[in-house]
N, C-alpha and C positions, 0 to 999 in steps of 0.2 A: 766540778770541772777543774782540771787541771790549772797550776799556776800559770797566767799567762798574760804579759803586760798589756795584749791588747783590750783582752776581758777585764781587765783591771780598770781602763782608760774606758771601756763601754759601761763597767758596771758604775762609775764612778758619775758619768754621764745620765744614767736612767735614775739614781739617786737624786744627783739634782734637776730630776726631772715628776720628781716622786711617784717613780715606777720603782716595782723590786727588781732587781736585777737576779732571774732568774734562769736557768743553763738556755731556755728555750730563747727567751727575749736575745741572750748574747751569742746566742747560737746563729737568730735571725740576722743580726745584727751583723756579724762577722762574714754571712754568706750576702747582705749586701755590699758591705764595703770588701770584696772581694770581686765583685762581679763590673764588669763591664762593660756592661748597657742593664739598662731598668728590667727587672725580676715580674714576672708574675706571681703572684701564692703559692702555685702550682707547684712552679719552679721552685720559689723558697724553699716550701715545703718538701721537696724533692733533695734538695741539696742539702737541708737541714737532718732530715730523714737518715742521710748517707753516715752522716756524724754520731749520731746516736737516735732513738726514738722519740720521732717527735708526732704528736696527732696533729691533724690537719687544722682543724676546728681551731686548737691555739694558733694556730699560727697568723689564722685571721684577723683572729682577737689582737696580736699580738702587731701589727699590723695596723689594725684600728688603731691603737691604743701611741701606736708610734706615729703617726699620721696627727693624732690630737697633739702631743705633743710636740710637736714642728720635728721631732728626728725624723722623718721621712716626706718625700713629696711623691704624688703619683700622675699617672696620665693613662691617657686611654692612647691607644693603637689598632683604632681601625675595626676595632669588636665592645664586647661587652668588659671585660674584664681589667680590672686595674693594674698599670705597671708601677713598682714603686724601687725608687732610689733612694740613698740618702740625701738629707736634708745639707744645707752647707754649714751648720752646727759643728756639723762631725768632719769638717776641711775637705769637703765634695762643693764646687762652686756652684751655686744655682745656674744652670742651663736648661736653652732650648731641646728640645726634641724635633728631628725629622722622621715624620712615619711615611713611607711610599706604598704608596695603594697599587702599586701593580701588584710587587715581590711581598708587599709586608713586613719588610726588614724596619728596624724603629732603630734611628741614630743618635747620638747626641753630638750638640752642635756643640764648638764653642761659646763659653759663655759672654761673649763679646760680637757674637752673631747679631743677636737681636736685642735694643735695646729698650727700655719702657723708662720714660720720663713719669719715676714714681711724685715726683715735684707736683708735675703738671694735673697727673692725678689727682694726687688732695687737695688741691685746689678746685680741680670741678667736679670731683666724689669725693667729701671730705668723710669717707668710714674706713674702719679698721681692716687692716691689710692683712690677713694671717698666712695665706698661700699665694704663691703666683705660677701658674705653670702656664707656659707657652710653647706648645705644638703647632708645626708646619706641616701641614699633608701636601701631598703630590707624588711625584714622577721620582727617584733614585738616578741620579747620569745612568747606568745598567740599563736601566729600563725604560730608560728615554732614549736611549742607544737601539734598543731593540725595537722601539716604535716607529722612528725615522725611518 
């Protein structure tokens, strides 16, 4: 891969994360913090594709493997399939999701939408915390406009 300060700043990140940092891993890496709103596989794989050859299969993996390491968070939207952003490791702040079940469109909310008194938590769950994702489903103002 070419010299470039942001793969430098990613490869530098999956070392101490004790992943190799490899063109695919920085490739995926770079097509999320490029993006958004949260990525399918699909997608990834699709925009990763466009940059050079990537198989599908890694990018799962690749995926997996960032997800265990807290560089990525994911959610669901409304089907089977996982959406994944970055983690706030990588200066992405942890946020809400809105998915609306009319249209399908999946938003991210400010991260001062919704808050969770992680306090109050471990006090009456005292277990390890390693993800927290919080999605709203409902109605889109669009598509609450088009009901009324």
């Amino acid at each position: 891969m070419p010299e470039n300060p942001v793969f430098e700043k990613f490869a530098k990140l999956l070392r101490d994360k004790g992943l190799k940092a490899t063109p695919t891993r920085l490739m995926v890496l770079l097509v999320l913090d490029q993006a958004v709103s949260p990525q399918s596989a699909d997608e990834i794989h699709g925009q990763a594709q466009g940059a050079r050859p990537t198989d599908r299969v890694t990018v799962y993996r690749t995926l997996d493997a960032f997800y265990s390491a807290g560089l990525v968070e994911r959610t669901r939207a409304g089907g089977a399939a996982w959406l994944y952003h970055l983690a706030s490791v990588l200066g992405h702040d942890s946020h809400p999701h809105f998915h609306c079940s009319g249209c399908g469109v999946l938003r991210c909310l400010p991260a001062d939408t919704v808050s969770v008194d992680l306090k109050r938590l471990k006090s009456v769950f005292p277990a390890q915390l390693d993800h927290l994702t919080i999605s709203l489903d409902g109605l889109c103002p669009r598509c609450l406009a088009k009901k009324g």
